[in-house]
PyMOL Python script that loads the backbone (N, CA, C, O; Angstrom):
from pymol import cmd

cmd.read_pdbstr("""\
ATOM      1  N   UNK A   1       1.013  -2.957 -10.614  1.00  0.00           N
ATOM      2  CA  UNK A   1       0.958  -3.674  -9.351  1.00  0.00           C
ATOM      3  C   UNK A   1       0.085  -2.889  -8.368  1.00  0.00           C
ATOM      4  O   UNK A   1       0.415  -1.735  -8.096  1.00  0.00           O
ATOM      5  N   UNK A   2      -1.358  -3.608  -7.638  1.00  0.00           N
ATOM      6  CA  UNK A   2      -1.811  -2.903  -6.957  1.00  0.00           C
ATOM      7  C   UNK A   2      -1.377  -3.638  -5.154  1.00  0.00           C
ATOM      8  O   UNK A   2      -1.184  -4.739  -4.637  1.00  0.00           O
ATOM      9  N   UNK A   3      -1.404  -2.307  -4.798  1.00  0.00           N
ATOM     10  CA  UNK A   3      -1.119  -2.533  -3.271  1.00  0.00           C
ATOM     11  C   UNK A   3      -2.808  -2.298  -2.112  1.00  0.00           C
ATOM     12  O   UNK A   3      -3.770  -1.533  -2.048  1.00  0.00           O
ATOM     13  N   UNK A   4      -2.253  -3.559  -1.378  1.00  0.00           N
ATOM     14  CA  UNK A   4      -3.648  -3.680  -0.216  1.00  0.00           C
ATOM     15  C   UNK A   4      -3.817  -2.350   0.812  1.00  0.00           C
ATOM     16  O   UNK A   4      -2.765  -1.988   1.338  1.00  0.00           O
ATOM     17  N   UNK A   5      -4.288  -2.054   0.943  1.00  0.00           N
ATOM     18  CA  UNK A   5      -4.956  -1.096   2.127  1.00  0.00           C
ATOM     19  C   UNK A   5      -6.114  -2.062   3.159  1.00  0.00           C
ATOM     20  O   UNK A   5      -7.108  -2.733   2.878  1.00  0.00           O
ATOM     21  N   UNK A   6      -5.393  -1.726   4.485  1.00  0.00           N
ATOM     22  CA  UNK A   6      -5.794  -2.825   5.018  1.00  0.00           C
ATOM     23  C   UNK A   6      -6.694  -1.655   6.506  1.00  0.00           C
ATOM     24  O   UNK A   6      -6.403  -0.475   6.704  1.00  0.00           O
ATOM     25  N   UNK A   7      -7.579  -2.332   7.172  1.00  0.00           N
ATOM     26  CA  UNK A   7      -8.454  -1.525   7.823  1.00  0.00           C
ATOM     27  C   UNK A   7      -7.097  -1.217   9.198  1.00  0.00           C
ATOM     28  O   UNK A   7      -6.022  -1.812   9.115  1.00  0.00           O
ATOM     29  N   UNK A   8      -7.435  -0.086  10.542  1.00  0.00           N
ATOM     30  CA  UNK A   8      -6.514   0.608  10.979  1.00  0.00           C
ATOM     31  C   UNK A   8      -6.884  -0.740  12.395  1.00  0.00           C
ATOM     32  O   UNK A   8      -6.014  -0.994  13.228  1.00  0.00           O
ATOM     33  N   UNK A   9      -7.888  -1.251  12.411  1.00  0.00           N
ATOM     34  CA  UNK A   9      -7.809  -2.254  13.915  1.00  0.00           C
ATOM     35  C   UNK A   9      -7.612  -3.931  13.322  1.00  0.00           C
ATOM     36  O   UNK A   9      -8.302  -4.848  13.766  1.00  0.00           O
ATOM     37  N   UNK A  10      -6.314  -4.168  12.015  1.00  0.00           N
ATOM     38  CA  UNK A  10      -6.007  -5.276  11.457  1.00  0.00           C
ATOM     39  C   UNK A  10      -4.607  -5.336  12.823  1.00  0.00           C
ATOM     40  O   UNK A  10      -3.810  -4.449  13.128  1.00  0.00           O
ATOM     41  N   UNK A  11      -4.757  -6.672  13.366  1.00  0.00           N
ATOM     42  CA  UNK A  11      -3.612  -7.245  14.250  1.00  0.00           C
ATOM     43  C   UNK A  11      -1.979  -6.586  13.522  1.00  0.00           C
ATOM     44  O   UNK A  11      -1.983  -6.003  12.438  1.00  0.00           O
ATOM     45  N   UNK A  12      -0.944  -6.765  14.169  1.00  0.00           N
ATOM     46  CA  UNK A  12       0.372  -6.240  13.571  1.00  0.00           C
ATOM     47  C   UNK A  12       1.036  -7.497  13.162  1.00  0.00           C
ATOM     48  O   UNK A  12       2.043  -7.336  12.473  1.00  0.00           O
ATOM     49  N   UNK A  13       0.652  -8.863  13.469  1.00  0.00           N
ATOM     50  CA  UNK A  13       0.831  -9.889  12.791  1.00  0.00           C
ATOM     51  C   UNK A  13      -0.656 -10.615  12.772  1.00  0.00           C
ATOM     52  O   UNK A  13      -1.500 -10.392  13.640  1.00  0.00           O
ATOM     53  N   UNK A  14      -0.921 -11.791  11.319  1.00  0.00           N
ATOM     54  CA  UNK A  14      -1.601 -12.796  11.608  1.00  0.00           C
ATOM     55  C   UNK A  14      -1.711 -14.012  13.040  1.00  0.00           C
ATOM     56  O   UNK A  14      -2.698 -14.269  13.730  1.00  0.00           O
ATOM     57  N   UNK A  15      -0.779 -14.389  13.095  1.00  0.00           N
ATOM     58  CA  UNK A  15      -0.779 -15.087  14.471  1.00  0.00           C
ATOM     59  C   UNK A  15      -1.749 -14.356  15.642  1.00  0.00           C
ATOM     60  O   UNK A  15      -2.175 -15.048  16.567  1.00  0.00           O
ATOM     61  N   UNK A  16      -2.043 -13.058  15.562  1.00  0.00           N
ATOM     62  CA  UNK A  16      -2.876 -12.918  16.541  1.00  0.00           C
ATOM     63  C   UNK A  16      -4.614 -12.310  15.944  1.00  0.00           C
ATOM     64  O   UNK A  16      -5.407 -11.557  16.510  1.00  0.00           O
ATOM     65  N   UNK A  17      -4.676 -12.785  15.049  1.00  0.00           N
ATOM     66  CA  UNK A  17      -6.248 -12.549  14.411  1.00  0.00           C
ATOM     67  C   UNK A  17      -7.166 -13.994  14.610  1.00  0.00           C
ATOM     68  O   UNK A  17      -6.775 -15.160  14.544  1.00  0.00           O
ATOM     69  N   UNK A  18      -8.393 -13.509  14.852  1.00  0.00           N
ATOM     70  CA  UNK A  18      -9.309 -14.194  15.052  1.00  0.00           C
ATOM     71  C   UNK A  18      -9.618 -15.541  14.641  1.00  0.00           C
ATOM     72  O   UNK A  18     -10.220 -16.488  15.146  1.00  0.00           O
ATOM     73  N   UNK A  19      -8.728 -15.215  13.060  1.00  0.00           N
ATOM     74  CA  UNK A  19      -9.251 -16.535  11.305  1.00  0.00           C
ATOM     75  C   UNK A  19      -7.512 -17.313  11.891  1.00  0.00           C
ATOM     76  O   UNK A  19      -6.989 -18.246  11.281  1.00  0.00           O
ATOM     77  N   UNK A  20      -7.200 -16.982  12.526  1.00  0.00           N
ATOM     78  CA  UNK A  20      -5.214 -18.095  12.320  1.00  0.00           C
ATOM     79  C   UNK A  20      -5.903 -19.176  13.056  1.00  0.00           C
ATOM     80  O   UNK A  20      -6.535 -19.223  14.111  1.00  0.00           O
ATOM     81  N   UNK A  21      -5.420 -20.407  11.740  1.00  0.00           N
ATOM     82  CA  UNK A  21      -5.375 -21.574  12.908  1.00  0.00           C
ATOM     83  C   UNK A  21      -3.836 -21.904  13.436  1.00  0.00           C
ATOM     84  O   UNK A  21      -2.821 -21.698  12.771  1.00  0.00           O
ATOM     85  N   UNK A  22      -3.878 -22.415  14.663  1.00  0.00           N
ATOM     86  CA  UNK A  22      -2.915 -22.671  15.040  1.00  0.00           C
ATOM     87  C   UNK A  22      -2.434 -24.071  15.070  1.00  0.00           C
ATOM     88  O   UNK A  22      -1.329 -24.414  15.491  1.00  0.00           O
ATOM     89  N   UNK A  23      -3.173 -24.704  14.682  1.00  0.00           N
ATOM     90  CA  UNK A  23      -2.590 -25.940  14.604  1.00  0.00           C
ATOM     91  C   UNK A  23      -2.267 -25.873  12.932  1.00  0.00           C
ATOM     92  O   UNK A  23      -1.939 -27.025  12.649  1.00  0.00           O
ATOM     93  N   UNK A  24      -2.228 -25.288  12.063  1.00  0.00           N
ATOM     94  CA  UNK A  24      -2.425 -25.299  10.960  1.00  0.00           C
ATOM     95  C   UNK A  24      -0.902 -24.270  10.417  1.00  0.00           C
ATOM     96  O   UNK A  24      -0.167 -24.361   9.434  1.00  0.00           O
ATOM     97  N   UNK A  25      -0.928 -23.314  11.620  1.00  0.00           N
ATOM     98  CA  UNK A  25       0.146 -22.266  11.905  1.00  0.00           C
ATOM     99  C   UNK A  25      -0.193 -21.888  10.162  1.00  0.00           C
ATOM    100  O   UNK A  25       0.648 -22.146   9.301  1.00  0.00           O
ATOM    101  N   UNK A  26      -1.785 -21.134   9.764  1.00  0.00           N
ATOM    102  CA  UNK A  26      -2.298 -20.717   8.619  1.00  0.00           C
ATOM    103  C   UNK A  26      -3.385 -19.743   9.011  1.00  0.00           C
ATOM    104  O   UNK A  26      -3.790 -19.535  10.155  1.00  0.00           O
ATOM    105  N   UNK A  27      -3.784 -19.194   7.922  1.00  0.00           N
ATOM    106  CA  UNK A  27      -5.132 -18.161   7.967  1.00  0.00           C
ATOM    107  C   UNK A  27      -6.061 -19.053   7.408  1.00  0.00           C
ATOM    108  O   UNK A  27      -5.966 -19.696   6.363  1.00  0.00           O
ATOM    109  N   UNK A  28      -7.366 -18.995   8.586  1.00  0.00           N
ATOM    110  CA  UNK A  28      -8.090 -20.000   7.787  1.00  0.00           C
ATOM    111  C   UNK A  28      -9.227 -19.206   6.476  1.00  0.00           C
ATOM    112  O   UNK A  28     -10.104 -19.838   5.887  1.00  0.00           O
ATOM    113  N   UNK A  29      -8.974 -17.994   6.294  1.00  0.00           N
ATOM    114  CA  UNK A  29      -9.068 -17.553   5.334  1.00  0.00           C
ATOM    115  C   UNK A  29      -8.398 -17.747   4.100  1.00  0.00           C
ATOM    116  O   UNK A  29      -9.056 -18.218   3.173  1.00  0.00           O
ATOM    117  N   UNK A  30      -7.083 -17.437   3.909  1.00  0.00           N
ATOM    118  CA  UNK A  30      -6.170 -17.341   2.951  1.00  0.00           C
ATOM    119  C   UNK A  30      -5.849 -15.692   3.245  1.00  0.00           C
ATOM    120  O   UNK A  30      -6.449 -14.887   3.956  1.00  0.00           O
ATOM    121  N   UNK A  31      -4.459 -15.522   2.262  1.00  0.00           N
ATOM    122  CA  UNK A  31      -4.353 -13.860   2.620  1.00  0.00           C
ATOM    123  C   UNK A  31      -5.005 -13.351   1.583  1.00  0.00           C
ATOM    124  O   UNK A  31      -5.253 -12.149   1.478  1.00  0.00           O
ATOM    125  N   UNK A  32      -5.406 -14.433   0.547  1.00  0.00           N
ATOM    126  CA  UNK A  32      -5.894 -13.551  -0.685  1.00  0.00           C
ATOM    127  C   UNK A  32      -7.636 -12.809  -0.275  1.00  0.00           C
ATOM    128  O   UNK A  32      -8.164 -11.735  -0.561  1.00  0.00           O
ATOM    129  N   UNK A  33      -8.084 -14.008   0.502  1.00  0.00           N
ATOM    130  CA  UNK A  33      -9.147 -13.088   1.199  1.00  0.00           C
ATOM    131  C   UNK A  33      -9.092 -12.554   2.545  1.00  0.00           C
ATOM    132  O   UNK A  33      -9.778 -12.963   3.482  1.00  0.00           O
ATOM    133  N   UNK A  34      -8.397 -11.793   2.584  1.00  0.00           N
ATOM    134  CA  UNK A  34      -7.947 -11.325   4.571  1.00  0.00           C
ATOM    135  C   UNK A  34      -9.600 -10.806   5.062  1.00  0.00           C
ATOM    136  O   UNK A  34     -10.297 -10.192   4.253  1.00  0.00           O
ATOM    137  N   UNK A  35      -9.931 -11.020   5.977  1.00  0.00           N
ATOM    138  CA  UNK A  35     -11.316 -10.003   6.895  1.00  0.00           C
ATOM    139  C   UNK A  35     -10.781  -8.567   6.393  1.00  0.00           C
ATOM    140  O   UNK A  35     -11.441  -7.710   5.806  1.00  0.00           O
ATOM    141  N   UNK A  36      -8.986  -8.496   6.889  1.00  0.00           N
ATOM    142  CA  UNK A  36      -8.741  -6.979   7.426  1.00  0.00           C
ATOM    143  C   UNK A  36      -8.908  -6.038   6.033  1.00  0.00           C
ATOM    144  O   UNK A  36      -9.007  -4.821   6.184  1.00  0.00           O
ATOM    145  N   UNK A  37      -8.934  -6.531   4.872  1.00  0.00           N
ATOM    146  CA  UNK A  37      -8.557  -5.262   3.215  1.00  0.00           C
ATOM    147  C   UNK A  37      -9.482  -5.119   3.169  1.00  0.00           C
ATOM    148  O   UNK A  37     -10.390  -5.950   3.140  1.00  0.00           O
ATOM    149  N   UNK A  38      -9.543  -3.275   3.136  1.00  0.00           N
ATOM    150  CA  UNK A  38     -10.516  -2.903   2.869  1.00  0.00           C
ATOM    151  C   UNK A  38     -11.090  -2.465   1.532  1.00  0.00           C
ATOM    152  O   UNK A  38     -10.484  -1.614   0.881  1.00  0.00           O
ATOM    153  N   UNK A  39     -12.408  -3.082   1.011  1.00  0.00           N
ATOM    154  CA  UNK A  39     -12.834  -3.232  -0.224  1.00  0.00           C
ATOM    155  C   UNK A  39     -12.786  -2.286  -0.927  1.00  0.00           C
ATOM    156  O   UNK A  39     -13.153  -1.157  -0.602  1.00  0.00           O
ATOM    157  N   UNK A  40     -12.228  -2.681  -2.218  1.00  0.00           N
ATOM    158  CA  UNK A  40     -12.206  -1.183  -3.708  1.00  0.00           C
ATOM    159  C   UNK A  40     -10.980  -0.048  -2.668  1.00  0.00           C
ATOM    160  O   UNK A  40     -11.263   1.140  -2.824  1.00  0.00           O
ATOM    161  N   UNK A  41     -10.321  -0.179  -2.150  1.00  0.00           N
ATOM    162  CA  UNK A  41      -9.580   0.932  -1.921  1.00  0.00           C
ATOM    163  C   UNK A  41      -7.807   0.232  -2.212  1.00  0.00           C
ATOM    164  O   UNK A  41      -6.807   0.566  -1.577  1.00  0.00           O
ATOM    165  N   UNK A  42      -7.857  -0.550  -3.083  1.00  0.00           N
ATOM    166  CA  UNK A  42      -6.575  -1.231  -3.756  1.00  0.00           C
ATOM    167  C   UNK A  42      -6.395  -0.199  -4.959  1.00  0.00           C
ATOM    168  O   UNK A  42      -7.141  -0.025  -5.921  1.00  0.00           O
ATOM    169  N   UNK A  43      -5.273   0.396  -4.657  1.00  0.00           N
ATOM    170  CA  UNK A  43      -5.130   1.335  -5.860  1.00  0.00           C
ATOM    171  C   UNK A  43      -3.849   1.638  -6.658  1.00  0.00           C
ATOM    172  O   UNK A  43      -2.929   2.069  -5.962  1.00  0.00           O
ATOM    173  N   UNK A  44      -3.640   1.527  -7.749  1.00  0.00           N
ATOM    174  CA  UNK A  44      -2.457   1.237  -8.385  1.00  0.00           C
ATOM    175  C   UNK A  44      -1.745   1.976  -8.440  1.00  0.00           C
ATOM    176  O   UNK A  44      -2.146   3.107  -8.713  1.00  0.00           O
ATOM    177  N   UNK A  45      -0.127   1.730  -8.185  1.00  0.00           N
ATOM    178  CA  UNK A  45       0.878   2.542  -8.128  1.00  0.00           C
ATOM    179  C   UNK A  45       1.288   3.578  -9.528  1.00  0.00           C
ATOM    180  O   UNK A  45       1.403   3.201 -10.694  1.00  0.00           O
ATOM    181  N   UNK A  46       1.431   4.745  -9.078  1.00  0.00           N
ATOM    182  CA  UNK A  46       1.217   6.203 -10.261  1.00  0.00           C
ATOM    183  C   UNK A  46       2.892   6.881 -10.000  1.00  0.00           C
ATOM    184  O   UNK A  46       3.619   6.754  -9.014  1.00  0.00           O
ATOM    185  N   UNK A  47       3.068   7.420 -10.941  1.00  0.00           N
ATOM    186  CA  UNK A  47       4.387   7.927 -11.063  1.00  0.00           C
ATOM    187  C   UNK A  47       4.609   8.966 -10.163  1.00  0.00           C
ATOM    188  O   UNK A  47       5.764   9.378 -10.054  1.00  0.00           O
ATOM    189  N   UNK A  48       3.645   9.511  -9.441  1.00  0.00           N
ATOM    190  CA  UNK A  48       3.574  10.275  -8.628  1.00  0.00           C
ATOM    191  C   UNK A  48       4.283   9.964  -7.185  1.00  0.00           C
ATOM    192  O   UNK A  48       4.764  10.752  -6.371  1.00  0.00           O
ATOM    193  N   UNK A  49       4.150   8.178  -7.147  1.00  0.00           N
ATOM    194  CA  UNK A  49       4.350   7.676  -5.784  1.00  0.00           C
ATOM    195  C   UNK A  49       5.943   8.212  -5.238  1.00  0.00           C
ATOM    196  O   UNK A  49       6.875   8.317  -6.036  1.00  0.00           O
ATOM    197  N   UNK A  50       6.069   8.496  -3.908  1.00  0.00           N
ATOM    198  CA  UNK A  50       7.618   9.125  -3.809  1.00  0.00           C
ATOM    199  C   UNK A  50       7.730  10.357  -3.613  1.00  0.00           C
ATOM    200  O   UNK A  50       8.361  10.761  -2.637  1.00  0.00           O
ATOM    201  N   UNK A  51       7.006  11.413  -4.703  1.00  0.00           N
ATOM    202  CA  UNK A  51       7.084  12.658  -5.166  1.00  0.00           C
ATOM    203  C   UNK A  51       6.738  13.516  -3.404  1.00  0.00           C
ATOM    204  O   UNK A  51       5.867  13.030  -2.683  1.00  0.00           O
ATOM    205  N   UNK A  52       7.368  14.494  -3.044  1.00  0.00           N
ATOM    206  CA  UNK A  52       6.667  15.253  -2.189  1.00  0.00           C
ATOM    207  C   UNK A  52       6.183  16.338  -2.557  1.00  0.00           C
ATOM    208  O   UNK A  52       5.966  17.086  -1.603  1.00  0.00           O
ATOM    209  N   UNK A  53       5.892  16.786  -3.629  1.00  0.00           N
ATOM    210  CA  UNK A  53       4.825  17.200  -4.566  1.00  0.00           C
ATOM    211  C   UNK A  53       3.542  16.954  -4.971  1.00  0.00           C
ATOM    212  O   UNK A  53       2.606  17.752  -5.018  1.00  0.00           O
ATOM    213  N   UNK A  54       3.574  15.193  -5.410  1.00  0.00           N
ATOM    214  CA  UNK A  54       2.374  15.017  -6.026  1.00  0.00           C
ATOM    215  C   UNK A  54       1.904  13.962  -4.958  1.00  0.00           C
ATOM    216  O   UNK A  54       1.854  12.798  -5.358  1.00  0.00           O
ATOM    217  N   UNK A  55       1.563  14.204  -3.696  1.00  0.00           N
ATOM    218  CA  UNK A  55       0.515  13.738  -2.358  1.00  0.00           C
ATOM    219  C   UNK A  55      -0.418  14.034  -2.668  1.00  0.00           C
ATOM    220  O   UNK A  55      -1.300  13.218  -2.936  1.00  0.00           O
ATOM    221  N   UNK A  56      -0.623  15.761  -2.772  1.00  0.00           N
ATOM    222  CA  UNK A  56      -2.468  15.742  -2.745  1.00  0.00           C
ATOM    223  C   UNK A  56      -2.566  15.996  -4.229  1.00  0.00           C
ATOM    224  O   UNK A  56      -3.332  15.174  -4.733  1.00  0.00           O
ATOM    225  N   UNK A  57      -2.158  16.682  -4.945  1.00  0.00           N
ATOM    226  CA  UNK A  57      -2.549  16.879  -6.884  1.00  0.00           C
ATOM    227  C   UNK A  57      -1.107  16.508  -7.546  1.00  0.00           C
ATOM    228  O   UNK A  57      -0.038  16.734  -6.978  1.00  0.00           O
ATOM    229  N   UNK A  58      -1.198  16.072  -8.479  1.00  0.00           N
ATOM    230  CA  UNK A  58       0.082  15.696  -9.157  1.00  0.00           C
ATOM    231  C   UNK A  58       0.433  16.830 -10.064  1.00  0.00           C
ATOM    232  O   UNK A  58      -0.526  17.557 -10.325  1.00  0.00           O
ATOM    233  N   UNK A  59       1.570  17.159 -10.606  1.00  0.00           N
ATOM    234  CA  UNK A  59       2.090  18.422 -11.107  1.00  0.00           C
ATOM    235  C   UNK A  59       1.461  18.941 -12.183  1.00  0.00           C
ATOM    236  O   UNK A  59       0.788  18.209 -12.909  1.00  0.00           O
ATOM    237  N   UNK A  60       1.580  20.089 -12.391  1.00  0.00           N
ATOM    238  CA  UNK A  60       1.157  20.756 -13.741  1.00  0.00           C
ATOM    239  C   UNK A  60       2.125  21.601 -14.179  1.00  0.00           C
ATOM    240  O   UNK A  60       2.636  22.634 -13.745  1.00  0.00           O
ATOM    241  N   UNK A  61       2.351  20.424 -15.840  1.00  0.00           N
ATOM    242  CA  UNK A  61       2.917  21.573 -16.574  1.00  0.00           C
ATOM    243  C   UNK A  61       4.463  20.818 -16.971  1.00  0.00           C
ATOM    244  O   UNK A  61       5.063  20.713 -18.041  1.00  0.00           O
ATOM    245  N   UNK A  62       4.711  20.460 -15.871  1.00  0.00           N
ATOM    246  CA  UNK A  62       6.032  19.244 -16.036  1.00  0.00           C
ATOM    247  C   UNK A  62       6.438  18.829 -14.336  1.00  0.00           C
ATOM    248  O   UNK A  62       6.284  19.508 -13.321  1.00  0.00           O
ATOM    249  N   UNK A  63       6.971  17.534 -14.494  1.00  0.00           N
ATOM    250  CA  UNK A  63       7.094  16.675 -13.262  1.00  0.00           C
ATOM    251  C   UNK A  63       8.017  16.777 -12.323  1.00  0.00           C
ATOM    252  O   UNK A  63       9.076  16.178 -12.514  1.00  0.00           O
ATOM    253  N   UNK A  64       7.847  17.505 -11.177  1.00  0.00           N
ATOM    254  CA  UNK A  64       8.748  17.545 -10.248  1.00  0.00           C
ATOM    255  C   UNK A  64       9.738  16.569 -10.017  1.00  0.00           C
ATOM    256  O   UNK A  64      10.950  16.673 -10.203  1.00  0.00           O
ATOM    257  N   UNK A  65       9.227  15.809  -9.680  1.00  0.00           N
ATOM    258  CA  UNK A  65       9.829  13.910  -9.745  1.00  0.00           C
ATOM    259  C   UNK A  65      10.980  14.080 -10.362  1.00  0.00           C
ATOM    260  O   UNK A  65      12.011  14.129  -9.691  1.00  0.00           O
ATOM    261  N   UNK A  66      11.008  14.173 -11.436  1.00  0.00           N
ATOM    262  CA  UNK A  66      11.435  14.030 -12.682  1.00  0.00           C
ATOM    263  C   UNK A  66      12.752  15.222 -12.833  1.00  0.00           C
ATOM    264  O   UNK A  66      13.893  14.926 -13.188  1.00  0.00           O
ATOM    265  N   UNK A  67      12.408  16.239 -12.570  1.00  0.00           N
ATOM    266  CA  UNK A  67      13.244  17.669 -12.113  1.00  0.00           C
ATOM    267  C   UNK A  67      14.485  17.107 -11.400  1.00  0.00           C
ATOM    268  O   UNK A  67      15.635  16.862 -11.765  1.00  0.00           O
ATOM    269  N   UNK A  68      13.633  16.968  -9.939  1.00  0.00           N
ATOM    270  CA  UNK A  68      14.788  16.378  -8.780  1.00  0.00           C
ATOM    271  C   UNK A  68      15.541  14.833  -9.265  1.00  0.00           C
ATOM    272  O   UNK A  68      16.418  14.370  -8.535  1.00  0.00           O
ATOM    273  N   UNK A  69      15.255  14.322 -10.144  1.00  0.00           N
ATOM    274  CA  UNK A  69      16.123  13.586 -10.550  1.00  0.00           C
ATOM    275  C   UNK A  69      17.088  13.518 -11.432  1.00  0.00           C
ATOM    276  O   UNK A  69      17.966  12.657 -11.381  1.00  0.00           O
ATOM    277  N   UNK A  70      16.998  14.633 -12.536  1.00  0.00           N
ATOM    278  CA  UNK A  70      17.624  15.191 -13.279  1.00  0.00           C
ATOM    279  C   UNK A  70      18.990  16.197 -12.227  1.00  0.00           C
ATOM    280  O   UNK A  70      20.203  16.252 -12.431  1.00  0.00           O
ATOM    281  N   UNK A  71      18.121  16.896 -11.077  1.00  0.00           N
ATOM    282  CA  UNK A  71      19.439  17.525 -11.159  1.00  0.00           C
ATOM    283  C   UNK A  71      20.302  17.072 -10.072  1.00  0.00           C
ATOM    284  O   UNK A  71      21.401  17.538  -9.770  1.00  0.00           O
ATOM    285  N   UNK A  72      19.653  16.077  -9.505  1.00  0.00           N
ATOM    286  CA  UNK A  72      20.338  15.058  -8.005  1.00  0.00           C
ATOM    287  C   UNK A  72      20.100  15.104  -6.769  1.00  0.00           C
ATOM    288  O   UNK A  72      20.790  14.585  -5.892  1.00  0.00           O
ATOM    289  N   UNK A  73      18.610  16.043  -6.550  1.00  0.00           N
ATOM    290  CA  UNK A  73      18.410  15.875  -5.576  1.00  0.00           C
ATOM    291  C   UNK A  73      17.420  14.494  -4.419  1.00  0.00           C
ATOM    292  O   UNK A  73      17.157  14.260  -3.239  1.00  0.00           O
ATOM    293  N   UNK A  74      17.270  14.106  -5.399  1.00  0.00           N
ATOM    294  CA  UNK A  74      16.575  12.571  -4.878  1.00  0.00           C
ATOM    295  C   UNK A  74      17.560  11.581  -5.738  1.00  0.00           C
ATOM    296  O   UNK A  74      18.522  11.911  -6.431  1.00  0.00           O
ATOM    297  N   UNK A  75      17.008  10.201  -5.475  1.00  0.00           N
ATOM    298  CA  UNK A  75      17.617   9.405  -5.680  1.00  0.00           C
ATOM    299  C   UNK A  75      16.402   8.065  -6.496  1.00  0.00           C
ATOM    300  O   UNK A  75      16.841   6.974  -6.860  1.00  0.00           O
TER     301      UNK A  75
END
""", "prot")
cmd.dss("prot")
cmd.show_as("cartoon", "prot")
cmd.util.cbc("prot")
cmd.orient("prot")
């Protein structure tokens, strides 16, 4: 499953972007093509996601993640 990354001056709802019609109470885009996503930076979710370890490099050697779940400290 990939998740959108959307540009930092995208409205905090549609209702107030440029493309909403309002009589339509729609995007006259669609969301599948929003103005606001920004291109090629959709990037697929990695086992890493969660980890406060693997933010900037993911582990070496064996998986933190994986550790703290074994012995209960995450959930």
């Amino acid at each position: 499953m990939q998740t959108m990354e959307y540009a930092p001056d995208k409205p905090e709802s549609c209702k107030h972007c440029f493309f909403w019609k309002k009589s339509k109470r729609c995007c006259g885009l669609g969301a599948e093509n929003c103005y606001y996503v920004v291109q090629g930076a959709a990037k697929e979710n990695s086992e890493c996601d969660g980890c406060p370890y693997g933010r900037d490099h993911p582990c070496i050697g064996f998986c933190m993640k994986k550790v703290m779940l074994e012995i209960g400290l995450t959930k």
